[in-house]
N, CA, C and O atoms as a MOPAC input file, in Angstrom:
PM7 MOZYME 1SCF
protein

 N      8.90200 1    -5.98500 1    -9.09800 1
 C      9.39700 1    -4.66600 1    -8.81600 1
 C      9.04300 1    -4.31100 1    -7.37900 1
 O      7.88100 1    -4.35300 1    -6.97300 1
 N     10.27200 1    -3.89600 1    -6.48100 1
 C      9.83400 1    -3.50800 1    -5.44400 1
 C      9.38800 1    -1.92700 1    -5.52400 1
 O     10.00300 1    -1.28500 1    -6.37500 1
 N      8.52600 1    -1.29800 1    -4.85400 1
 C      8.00800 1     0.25300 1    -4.64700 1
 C      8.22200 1     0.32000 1    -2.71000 1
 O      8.11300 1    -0.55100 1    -1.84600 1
 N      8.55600 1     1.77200 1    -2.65600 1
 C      8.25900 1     2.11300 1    -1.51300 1
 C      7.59600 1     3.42500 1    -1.15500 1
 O      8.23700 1     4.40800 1    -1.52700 1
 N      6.72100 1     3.61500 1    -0.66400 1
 C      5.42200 1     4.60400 1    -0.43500 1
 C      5.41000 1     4.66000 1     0.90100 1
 O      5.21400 1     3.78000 1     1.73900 1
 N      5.73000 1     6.22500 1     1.03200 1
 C      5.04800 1     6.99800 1     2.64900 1
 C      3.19000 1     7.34000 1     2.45700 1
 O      2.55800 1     8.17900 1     1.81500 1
 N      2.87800 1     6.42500 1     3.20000 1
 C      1.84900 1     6.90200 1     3.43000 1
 C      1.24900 1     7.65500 1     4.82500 1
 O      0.97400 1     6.82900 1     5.69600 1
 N      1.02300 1     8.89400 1     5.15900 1
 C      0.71500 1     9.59400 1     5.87300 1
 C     -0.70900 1     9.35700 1     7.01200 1
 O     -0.93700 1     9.68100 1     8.17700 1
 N     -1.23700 1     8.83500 1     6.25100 1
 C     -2.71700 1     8.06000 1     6.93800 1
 C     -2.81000 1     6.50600 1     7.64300 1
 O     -3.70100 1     5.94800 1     8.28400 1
 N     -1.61000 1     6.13700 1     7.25800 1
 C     -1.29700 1     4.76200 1     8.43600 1
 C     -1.46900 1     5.05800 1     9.97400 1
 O     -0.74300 1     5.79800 1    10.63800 1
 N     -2.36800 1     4.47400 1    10.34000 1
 C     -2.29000 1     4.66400 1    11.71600 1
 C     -2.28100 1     3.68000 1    12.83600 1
 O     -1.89000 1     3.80000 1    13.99700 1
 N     -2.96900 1     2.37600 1    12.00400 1
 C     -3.71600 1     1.58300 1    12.74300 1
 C     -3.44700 1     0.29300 1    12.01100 1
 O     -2.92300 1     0.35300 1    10.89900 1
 N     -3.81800 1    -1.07000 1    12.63800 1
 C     -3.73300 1    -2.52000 1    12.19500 1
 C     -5.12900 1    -2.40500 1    10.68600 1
 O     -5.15800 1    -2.95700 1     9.58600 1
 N     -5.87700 1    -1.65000 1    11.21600 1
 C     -6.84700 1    -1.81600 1    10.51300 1
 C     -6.46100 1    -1.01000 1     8.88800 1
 O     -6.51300 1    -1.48400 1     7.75300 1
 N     -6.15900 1     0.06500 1     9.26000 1
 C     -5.15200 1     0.54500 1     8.02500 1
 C     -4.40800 1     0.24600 1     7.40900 1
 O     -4.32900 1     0.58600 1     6.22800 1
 N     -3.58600 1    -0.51500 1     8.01600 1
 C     -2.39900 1    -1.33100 1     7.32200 1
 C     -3.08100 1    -2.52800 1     6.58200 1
 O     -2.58900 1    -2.76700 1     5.47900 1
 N     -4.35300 1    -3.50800 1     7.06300 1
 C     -5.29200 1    -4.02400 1     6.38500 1
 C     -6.03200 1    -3.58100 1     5.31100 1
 O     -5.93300 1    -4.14700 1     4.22300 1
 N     -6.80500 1    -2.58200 1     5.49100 1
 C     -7.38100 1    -2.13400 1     4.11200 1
 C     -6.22600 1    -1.46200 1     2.83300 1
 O     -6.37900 1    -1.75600 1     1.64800 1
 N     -5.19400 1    -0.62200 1     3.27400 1
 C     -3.72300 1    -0.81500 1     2.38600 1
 C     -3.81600 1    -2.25800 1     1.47000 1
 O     -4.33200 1    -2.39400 1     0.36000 1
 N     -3.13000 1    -3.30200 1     2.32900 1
 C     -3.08000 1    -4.42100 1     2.16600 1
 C     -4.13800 1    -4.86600 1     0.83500 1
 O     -3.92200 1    -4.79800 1    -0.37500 1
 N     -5.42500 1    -5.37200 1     1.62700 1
 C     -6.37600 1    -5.67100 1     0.33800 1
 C     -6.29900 1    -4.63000 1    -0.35900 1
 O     -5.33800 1    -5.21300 1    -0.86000 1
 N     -6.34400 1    -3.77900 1    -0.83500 1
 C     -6.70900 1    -2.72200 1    -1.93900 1
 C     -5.39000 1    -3.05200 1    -2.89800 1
 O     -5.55600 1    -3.07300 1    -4.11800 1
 N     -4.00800 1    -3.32300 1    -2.29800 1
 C     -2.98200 1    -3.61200 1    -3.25500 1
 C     -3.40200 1    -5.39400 1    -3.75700 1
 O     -3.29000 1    -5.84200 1    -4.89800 1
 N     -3.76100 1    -5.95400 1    -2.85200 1
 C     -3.59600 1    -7.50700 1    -3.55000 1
 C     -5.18300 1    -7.32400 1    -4.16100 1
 O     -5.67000 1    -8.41000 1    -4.47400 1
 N     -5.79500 1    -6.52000 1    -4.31500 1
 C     -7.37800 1    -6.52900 1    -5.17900 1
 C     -6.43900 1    -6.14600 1    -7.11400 1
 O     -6.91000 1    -6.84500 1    -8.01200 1
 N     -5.58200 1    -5.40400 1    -7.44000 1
 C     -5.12500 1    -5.68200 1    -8.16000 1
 C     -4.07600 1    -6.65400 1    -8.56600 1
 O     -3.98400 1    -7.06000 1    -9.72500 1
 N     -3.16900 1    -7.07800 1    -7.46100 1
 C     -1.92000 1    -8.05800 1    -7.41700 1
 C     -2.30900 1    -8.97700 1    -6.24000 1
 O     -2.27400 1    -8.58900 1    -5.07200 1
 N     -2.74300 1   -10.42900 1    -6.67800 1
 C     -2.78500 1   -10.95800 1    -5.46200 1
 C     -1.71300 1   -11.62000 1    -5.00500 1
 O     -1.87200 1   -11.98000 1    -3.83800 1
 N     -0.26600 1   -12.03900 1    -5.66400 1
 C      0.50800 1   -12.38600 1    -5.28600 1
 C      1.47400 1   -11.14900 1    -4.87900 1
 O      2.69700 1   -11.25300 1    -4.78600 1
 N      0.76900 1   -10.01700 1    -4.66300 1
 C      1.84500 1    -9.11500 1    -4.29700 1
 C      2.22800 1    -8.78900 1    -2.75800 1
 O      1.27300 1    -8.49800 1    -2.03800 1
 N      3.72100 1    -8.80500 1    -2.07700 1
 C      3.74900 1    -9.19400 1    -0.54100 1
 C      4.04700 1    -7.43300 1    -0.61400 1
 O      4.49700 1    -6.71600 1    -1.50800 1
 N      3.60700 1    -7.18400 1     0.64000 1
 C      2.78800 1    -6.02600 1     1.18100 1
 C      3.86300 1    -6.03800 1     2.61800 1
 O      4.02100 1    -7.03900 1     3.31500 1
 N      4.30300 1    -5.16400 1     2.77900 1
 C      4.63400 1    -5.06300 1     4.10700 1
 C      4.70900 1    -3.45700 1     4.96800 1
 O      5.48400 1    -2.55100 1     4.66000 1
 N      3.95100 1    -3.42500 1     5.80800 1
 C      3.80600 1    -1.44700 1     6.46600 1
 C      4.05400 1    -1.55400 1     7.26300 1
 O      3.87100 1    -2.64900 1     7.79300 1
 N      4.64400 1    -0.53200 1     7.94500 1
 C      5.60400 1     0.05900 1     9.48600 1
 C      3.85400 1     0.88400 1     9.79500 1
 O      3.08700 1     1.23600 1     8.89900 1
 N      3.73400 1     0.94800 1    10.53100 1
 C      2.31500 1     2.14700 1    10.96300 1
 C      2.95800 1     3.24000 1    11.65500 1
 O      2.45900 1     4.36500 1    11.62200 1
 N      4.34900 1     2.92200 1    12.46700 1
 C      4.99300 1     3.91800 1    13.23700 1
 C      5.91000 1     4.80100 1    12.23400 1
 O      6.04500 1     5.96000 1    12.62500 1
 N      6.76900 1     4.39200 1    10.64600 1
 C      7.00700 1     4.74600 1     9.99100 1
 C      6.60000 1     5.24800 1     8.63200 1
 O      7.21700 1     5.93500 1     7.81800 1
 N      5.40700 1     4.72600 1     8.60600 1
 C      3.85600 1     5.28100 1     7.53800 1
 C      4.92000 1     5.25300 1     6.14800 1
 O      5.04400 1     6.09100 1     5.25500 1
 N      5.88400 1     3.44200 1     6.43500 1
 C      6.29700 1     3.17900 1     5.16300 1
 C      5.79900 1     1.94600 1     5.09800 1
 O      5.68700 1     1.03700 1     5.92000 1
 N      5.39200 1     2.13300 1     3.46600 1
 C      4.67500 1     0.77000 1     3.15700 1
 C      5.76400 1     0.00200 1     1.57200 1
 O      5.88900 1     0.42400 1     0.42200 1
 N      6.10000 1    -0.70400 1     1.97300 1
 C      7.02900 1    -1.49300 1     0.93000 1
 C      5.92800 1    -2.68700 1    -0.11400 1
 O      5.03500 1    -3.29600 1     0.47400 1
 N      6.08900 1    -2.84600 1    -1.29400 1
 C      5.40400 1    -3.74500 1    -2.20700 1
 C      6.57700 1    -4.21900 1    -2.92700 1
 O      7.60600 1    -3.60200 1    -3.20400 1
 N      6.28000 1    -5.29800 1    -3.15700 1
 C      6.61100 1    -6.12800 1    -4.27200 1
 C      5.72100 1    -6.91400 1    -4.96400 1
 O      5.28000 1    -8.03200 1    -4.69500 1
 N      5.52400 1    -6.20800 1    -5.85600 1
 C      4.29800 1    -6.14700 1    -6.84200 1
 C      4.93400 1    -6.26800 1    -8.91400 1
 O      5.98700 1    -5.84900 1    -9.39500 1
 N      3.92900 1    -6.89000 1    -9.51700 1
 C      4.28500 1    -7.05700 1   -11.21600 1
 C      3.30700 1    -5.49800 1   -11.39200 1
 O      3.71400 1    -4.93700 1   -12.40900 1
 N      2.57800 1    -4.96500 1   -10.95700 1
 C      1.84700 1    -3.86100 1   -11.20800 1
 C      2.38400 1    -2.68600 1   -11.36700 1
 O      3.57500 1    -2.91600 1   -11.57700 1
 N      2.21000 1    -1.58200 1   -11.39100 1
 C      2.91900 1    -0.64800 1   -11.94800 1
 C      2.98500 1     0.11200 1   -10.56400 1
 O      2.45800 1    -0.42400 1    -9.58900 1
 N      3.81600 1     1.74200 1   -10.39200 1
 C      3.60500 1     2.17000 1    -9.02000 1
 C      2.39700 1     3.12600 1    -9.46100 1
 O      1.43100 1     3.23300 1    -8.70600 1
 N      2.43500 1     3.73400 1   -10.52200 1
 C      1.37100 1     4.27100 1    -9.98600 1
 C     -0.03400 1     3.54400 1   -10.18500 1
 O     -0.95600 1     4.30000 1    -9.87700 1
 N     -0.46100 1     2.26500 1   -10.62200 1
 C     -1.51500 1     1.51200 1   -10.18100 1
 C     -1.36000 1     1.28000 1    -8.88000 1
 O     -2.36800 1     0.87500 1    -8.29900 1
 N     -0.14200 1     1.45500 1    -8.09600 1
 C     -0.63700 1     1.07100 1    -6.94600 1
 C     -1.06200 1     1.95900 1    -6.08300 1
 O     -1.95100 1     1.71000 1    -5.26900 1
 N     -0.39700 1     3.21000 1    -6.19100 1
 C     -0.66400 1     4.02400 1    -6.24000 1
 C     -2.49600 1     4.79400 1    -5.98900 1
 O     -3.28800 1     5.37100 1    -5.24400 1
 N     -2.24400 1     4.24000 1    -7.19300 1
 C     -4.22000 1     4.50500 1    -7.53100 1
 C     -5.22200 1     4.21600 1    -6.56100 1
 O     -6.08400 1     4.90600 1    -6.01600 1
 N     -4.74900 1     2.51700 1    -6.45400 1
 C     -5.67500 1     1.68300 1    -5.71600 1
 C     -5.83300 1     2.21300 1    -4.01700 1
 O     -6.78300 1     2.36100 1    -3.24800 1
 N     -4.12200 1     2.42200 1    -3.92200 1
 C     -4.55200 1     3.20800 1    -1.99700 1
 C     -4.85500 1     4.76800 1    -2.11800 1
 O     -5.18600 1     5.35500 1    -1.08700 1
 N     -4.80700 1     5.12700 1    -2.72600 1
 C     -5.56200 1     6.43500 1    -3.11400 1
 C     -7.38200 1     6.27700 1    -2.69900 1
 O     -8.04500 1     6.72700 1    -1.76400 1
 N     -7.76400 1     5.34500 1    -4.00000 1
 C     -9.18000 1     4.96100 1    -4.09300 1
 C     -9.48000 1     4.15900 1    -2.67800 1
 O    -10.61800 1     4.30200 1    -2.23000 1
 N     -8.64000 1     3.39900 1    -1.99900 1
 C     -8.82100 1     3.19100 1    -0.31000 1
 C     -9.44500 1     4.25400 1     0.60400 1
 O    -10.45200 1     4.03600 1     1.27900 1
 N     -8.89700 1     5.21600 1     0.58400 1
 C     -8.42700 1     6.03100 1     1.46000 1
 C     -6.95500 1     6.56700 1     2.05900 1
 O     -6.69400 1     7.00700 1     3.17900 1
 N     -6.44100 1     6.44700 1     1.36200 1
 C     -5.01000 1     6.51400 1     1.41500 1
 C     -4.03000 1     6.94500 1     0.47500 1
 O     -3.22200 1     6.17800 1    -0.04900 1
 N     -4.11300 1     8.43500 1     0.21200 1
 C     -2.70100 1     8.81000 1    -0.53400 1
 C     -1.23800 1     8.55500 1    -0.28000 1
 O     -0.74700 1     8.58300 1     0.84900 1
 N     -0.62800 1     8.32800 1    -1.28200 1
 C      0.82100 1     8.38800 1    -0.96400 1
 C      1.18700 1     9.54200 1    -0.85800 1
 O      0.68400 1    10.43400 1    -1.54000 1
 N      2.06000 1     9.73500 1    -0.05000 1
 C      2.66300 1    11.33000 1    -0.05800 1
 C      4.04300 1    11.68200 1    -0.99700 1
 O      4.49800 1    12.82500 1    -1.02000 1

């Protein structure tokens, strides 16, 4: 299932990294891809959205 999530707190390489692990800490085959200039983050993930949800939440990172 693909998801797509604005996240508002993208700012940085390093952000788009901790995003990143926090989604593959539940899905590790899940491909991850974030704009930082468009604070859109695309998944394709077997997980649910709002587990994923959850997990960049519990990061530091709400979806908006």
């Amino acid at each position: 299932m693909t998801i797509q999530l604005k996240i508002p707190d993208i700012a940085c390489s390093a952000c788009v990294n901790t995003v990143t692990q926090a989604i593959k800490s539940v899905d590790a085959n899940a491909t991850v891809e974030a704009d930082k200039k468009t604070k859109i983050v695309k998944v394709q993930s077997q997980q649910s959205e709002e587990e994923i949800k959850e997990v960049i939440a519990k990061a530091g990172y709400p979806a908006a």
